[in-house]
N, C-alpha and C positions, 0 to 999 in steps of 0.2 A: 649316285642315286638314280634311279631306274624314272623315266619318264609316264608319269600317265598317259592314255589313250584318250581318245576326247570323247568317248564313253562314265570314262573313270572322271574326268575332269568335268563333264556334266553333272552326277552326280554329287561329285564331292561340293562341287561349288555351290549347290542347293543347304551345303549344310552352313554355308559363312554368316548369313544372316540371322541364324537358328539359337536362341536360349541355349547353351550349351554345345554347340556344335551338331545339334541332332540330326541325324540326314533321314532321307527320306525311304517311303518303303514303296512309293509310286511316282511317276515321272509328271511332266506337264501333260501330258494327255491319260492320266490315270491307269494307267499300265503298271503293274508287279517290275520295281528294279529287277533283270536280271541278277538270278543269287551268283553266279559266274564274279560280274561287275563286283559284287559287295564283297566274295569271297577274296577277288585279288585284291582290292583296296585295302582289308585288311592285313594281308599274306604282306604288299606293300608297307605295310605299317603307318597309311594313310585314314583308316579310319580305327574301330577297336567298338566291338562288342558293348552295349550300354548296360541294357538290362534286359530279363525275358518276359513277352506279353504273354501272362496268363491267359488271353482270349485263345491268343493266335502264338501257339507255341512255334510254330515253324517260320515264324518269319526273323530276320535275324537285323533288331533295331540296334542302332548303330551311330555314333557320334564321330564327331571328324577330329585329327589329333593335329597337334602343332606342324607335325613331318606334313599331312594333307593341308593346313594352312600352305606352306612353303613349296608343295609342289603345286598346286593351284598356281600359286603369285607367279613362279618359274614358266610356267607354260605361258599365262597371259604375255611374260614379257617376252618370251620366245615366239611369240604369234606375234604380239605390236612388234617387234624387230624385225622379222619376215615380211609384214606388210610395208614397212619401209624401205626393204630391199637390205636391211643390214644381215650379216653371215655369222 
């Protein structure tokens, strides 16, 4: 399984608390996700296409899938492992 980027891993991890898995279409400083970021997460098979906003047909909303569960969990324990010097 291919590793997130801690781009992709910011993201996705906005959607764990989310009704549904819903991720976001703006970050913590209200900035447009990079569609780059959304595109690979999906390509990944980390997130998946929800539904389309009739307002704002171009923006591309998005829910987080089991695989994005699992590679979230993988990365946090691969960073607490590193921080404790484990390889």
């Amino acid at each position: 399984m291919a590793k997130p980027s801690k781009n992709q891993v910011s993201y996705l991890t906005r959607g764990l608390p989310q009704p549904g898995g819903k991720l976001p279409l703006f970050d913590d400083q209200g900035q447009e996700i990079d569609i780059r970021t959304i595109r690979a997460c999906i390509k990944a098979g980390w997130a998946e296409p929800w539904f389309a906003n009739p307002l704002k047909p171009d923006w591309l909303v998005c829910r987080l899938t089991d695989s994005g569960r699992e590679a979230v969990a993988t990365y946090d324990e691969t960073v607490k492992a590193k921080s404790l010097g484990v390889d």
